[in-house]
N, C-alpha and C positions, 0 to 999 in steps of 0.2 A: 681719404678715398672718396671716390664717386660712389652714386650707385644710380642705376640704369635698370628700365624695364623691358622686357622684351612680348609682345602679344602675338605667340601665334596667329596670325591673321585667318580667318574664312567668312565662311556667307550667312556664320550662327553664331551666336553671343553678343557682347559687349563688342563696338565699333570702334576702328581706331581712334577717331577723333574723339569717341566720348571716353576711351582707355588713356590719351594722351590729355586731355583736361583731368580727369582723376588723377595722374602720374604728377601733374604740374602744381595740384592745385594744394598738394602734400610734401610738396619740397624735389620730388627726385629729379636727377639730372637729363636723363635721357632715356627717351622713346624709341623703339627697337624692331625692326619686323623681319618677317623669310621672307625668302621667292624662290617658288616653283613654278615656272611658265605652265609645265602640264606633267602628268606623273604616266608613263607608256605603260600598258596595260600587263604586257610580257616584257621581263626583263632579266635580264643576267648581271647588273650589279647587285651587290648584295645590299643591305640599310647594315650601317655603319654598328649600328647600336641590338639590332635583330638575328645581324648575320649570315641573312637568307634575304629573298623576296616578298616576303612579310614586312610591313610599315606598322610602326609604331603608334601611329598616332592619324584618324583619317581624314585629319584637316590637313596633309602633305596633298590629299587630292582636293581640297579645297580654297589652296591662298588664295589671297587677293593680289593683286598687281601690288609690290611695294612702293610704287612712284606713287599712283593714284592713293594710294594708304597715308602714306606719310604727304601727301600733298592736303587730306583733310584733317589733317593734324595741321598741318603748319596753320591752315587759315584759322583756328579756333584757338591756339596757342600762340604765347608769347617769348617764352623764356627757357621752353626744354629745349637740349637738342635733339637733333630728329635723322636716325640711322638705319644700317640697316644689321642684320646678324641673322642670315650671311645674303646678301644678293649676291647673282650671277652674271658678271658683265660678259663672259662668254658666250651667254648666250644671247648676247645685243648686238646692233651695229653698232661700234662706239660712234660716230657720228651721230647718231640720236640720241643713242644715251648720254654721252655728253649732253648737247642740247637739255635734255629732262631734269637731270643731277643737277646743273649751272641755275637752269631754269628755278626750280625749285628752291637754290639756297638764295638766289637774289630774293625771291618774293617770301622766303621767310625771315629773309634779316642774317644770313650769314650762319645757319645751324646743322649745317648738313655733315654728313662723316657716312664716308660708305665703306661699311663692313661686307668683304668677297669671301667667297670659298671657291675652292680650284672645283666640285659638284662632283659627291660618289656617286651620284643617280649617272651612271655613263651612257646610258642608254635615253636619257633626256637629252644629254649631249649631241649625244650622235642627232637626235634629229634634227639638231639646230647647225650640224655638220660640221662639231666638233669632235674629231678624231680624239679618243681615247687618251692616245698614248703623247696628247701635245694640247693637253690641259692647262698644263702650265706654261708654257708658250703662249699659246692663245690667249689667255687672261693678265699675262704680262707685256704680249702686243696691246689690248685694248686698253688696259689701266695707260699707257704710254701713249698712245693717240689721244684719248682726253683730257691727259695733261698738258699734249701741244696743245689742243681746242682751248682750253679754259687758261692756258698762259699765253700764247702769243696770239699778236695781229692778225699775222698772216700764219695759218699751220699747216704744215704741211706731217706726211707721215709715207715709209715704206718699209714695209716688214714685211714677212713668210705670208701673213693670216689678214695683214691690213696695210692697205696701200692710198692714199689719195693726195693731189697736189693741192697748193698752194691755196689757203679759202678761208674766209673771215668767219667768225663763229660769237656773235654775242647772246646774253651776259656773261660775262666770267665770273668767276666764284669771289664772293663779299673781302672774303679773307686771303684773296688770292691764291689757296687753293683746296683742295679740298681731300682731308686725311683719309688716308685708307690702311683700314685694321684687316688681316686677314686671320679668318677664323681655317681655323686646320690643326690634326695633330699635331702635338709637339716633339719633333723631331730634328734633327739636325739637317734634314734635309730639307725641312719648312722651313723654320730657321733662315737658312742660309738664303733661301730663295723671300723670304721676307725683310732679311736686314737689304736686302739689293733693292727692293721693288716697295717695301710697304712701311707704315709709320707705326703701328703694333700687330700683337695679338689678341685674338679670342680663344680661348681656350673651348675644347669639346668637351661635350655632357659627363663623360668617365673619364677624364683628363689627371692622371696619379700623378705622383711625384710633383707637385706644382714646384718647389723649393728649386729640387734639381734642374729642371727643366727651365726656371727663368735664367737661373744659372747660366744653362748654357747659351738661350736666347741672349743676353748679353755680353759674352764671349765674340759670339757672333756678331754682335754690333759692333764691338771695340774691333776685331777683322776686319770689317767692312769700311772703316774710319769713320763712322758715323759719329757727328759732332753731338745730337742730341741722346735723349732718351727713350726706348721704347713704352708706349701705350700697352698695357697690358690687363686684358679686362677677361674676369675669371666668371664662370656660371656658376650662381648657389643655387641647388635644389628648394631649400630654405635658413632663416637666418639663424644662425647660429657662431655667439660671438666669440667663442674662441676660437674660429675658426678665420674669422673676416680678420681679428688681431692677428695669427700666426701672418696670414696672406698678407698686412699690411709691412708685417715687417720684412716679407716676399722680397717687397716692389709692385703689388698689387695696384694698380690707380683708379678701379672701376670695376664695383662688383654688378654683376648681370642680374636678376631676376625676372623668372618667365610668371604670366597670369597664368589662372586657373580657365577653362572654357566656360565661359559661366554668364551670368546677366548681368547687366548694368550694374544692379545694386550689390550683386555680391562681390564683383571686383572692387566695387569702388570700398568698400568694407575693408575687402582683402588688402588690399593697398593705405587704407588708414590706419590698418592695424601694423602691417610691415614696418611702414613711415615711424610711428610711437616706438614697436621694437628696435629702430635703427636709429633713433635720436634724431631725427634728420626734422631741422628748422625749417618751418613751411616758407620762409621772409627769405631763401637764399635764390 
């Protein structure tokens, strides 16, 4: 298994770049952020995890832009990958996101992997004049417009939400293209809508049954005829190793761990200490 960090990004603590040279400089594999464009003040979606209009956590009103994040990672690092968990291409033009994403893995050498979520904040949505009830339309138009931009010449794109002719779009992606893990319940309805459209999973924060549940995530592959294997990257609250073994013997391929909100020197602490408990070889 991998293991990957994920830093609540905001405008206090430890910096992405100085959390993704710690993450690096100790062996782990990949570097992680959110994106909330903006949090609306009054809302009628509930938080996922709260169950009301209450926020968990008050750095959801303070991320930072995930491009410009992982963009000061990429210049200071060499060797992690550099993702997200979860941006929201919903709420982009894929024309410039594209653009950004492409951008971004050329000038880091080919590292990039965007982790999406379809966004419970719907009331975020809405302002960016995503309807509700075609979330996932929306975010499966625009994952499909970026992958004309970053595969072909000349790309062209017509769908319900995104339309534009015939237009040249460079760099394209190092690796010729560029994976996307969707984080979301796991359900059969996720599932399904992710063996059609994505390359893994993220699992959510109170995510049960993992066993069952990948179970059926690859049922749905094998449906879907898909030749390869799904990406599957589980959240650990903290480490704990009979728990990383039951998940490896899963199908697990990348456990997640999120930083504490804290200073420079206690993450980087936090993170040497993790690294020693996880065995994980600084030389890889």
């Amino acid at each position: 298994m991998r293991y990957g960090i994920v830093l609540f990004t905001s405008d206090r603590g430890i910096s992405p770049a100085d959390a993704a040279v710690a993450a690096e400089s100790v062996g782990f594999d990949t570097f992680y952020v959110p994106e909330h464009t903006h949090i609306p003040v009054v809302r009628a979606a509930p938080h996922p995890r709260t169950g009301d209009a209450s926020l968990p956590d008050d750095r959801y009103l303070r991320t930072l832009d995930p491009w410009v994040a992982l963009g000061t990672a990429a210049a200071v690092t060499s060797r992690i990958g550099l993702a997200t968990a979860v941006a929201l291409p919903a709420e982009h033009h894929p024309i410039t996101l594209a653009k950004t994403i492409a951008s971004l893995d050329h000038l880091s050498g080919g590292r990039v992997s965007l982790g999406v979520g379809f966004g419970w904040n719907t009331d975020e949505l809405a302002h960016h004049g995503v309807p509700a009830g075609k979330r996932r339309t929306v975010l499966r138009e625009h994952l499909d417009a970026m992958r004309a931009l970053w595969t072909e010449d000349e790309a062209s794109f017509d769908g319900e939400f995104v339309s534009f002719g015939a237009s040249w779009s460079w760099p394209k992606p190092v690796r010729k293209r560029i994976p996307v893990l969707l984080g979301a319940s796991g359900t059969e309805k996720t599932f399904r809508w992710l063996a059609k459209n994505a390359d893994g999973w993220i699992t959510t924060p109170t995510e049960d049954d993992l066993e069952g549940k990948i179970g059926l995530l690859h049922r749905m592959w094998r449906e879907y005829d898909r030749a390869d294997s799904p990406e599957i990257l589980a959240l650990a609250p903290q480490h704990d190793a009979a728990q990383l073994a039951r998940w490896a013997d899963f199908g697990v391929t990348e456990v997640l761990f999120g930083l504490p909100d804290s200073s420079t020197d206690d993450v980087r602490a936090y993170l040497a200490r993790l690294a020693a408990e996880l065995g994980i070889d600084e030389s890889r």
